[in-house]
N, C-alpha and C positions, 0 to 999 in steps of 0.2 A: 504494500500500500504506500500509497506516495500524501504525503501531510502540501499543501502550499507553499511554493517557494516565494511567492511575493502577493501582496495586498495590495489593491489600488482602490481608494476613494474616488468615485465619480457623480458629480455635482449632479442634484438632481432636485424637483422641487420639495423644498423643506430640508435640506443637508445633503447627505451625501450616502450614495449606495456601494459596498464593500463590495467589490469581485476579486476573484482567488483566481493568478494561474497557478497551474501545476507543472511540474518542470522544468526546463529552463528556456522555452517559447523561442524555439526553433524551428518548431512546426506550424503547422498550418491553422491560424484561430479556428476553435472551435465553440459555442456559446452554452452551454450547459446549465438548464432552470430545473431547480427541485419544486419539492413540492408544497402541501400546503402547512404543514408546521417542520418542515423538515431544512437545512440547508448544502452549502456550500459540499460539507464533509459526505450526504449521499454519494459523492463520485471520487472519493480517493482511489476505490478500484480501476475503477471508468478509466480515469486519465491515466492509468500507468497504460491500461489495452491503449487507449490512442495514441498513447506515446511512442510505441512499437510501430504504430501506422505511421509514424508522421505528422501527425497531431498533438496539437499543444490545447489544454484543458482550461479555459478561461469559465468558472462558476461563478453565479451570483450570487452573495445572499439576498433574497426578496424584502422588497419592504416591508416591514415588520416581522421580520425575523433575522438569528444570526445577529450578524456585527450590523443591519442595518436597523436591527430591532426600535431603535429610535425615531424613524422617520414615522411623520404623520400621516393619516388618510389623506386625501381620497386613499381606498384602495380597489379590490377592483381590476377584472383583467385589460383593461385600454388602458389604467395606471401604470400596469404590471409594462405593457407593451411600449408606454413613454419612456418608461427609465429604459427599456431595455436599447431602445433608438438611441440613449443618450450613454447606453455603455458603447452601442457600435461606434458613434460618433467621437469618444472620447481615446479610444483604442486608432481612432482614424481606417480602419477594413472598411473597403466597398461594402463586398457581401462576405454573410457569415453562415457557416452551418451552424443550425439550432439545435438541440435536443432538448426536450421537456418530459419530463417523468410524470406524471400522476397530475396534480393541477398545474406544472412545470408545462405538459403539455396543453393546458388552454391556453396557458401566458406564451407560448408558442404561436397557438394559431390564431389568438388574438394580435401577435408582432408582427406574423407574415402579412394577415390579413391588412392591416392599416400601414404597414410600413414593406410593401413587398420588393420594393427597391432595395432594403439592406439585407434581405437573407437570401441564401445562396439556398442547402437544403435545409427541407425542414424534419425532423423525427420526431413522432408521436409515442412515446412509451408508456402504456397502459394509461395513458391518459389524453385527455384533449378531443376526444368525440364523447356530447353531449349522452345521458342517459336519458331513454324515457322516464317519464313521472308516473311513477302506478296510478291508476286508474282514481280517478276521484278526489287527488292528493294535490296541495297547492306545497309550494316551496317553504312555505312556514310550518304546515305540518311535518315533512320529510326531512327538516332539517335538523332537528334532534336525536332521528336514527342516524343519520350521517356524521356527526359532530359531537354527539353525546361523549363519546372516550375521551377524544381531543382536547374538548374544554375539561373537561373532569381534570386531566392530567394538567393541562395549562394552570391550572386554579390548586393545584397541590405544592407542598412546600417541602421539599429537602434537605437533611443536615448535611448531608457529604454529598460527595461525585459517586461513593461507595452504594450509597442508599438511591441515587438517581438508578445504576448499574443493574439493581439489583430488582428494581421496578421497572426495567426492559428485559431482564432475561427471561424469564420464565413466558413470554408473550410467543404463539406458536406461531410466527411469523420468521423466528429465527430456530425452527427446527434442527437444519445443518447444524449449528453449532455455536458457541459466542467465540469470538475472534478479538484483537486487538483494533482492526477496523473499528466492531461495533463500541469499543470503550472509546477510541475517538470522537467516534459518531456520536454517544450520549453527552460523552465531559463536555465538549461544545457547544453541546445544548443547554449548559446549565449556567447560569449566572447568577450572580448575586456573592454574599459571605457566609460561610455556614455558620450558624446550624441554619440558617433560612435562604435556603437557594428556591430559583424557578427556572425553568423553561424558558429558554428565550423568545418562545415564539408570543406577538400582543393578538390576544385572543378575539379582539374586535378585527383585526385584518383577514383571521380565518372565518368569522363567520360573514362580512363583507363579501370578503372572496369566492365563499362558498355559492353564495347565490347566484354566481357567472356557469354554476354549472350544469343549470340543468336548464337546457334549451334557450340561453342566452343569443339574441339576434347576431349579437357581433362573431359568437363562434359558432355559429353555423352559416352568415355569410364568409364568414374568411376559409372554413371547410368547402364548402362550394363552389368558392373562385381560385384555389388551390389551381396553379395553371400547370403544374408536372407531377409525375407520379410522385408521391409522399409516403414513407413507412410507417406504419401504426401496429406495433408490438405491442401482440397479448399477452400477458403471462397466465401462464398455464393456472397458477392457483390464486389467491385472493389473499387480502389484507390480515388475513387472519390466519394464513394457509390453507384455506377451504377447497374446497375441489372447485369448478368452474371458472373462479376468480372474479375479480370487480368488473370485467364485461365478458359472461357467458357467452357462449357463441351462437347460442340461440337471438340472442337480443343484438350482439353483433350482423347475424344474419338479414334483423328487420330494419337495421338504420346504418350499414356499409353502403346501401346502394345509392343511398341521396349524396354520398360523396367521393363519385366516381373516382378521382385519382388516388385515392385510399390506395395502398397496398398492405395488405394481411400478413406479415411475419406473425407468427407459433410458434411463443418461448418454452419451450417444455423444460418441466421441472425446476420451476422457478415461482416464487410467488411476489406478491406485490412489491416486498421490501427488498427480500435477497438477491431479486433479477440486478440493484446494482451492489446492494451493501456484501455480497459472497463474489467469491474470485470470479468461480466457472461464467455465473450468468453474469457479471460483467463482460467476460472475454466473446461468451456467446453473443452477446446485443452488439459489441465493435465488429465483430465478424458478419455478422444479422446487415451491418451499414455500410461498412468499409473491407469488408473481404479480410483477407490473411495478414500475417502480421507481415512488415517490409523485411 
């Protein structure tokens, strides 16, 4: 696993948004958005595979989370897709390849969508195509099965980095195994001084956020006007490790065809979290986009 070799602040409205590369950016920019409480550290596996391609790992933290945890609303995927305009802009890349993870990928197809000048390609990874709304269900009622853990967890106080650790292991989402990655992955999520640490992610940008995702106008025009074929990787299993995962392929089946240049990659064996945070399905998603290693 590879940690950031450098932090750049990039001016954005209300302060400034932290992007992480990885390596030593001799390769080819690549723009890497996590998800919705998650940051930067999702892709320390990611960028070591790209690194091997030729690619160099430029992450974001999102507003309100991570190192940008400070910046104020709006939030919001057209927010999401301003600052990201204004990391290509600050970086000075024509165009860039995108990847977005889980809500990473709305903030995706809401950037291509309104800014399609700055991105080269774009990747959807188990995220970024809208879900239908069960049947009779408005986004206020649905949005407490969706977010109910997230806030729970957002709104809880821990004495150490030890006791954050120890309230992500047992979560069946890391089946394979706990790693050194994943102790990365939580200690950087935690702030504050012990015995009272939090989360860093502000719990009003996830549930803002959240409401871009179901059937939102702007990402499903920017899915639609997608002018070249696009990759939308499923992972085989679900947030929880569940069998079908967060888009069954039944429901895939009823809402792939409204956007034709979709392309369908089948991550197998992998679930929502481990497709980046475990080695194999890092390696498999750079190979899934970019082929074999250089």
């Amino acid at each position: 696993m590879s940690l950031p070799t450098q932090k750049t602040l990039v001016p954005v409205s209300g302060g400034s948004l932290a992007v992480f590369q990885y390596g030593e950016g001799n390769g080819t920019p690549v723009l890497l958005i996590h998800g919705v409480t998650s940051s930067n550290r999702a892709f320390q596996l990611f960028a070591d595979a790209l690194q091997l391609r030729g690619k160099t790992a430029f992450a974001v933290d999102l507003r309100g989370r991570g190192d940008s945890n400070q910046l104020p609303g709006p939030f919001g995927m057209a927010q999401h897709a301003k600052d990201m305009a204004a990391v290509v802009d600050h970086f000075g890349w024509s165009k860039v390849d995108v990847i977005g993870h889980s809500m990473g990928a709305f903030v995706a197809a809401a950037f291509v969508g309104l800014y399609p000048e700055k991105v080269n390609e774009v990747v959807f990874a188990d995220g970024g195509v809208p879900l239908p709304m069960p049947p009779g269900m408005t986004v206020e009622q649905i949005m407490p099965f969706i977010l109910g853990p997230a806030l729970a967890r957002l709104a809880m106080v821990f004495e150490s980095k030890q006791a954050y650790r120890d309230y992500w292991k047992p979560q069946p989402a890391f089946a394979k195994g706990w790693t050194p990655t994943l102790d990365e992955y939580v200690d950087y999520d935690l702030r504050g001084d012990a015995p009272h640490m939090k989360a860093s992610t502000n719990a009003k940008a996830v549930e803002d956020d959240s409401r871009d995702l179901f059937g939102d106008d702007l990402i499903i025009r920017s899915l639609k006007g997608l002018t070249k074929k696009s990759i939308f990787i499923k992972a085989e299993r679900g947030l929880q490790n569940e069998e079908n995962g967060l888009y069954p392929m039944a429901v895939l089946e009823a809402v792939l065809p409204a956007y034709p240049q979709l392309q369908l990659e089948f991550l197998a064996d992998c679930n929502h979290y481990d497709m980046f945070l475990e080695a194999s399905g890092a390696e498999k998603i750079a190979q899934i986009i970019y082929g074999d290693k250089k």
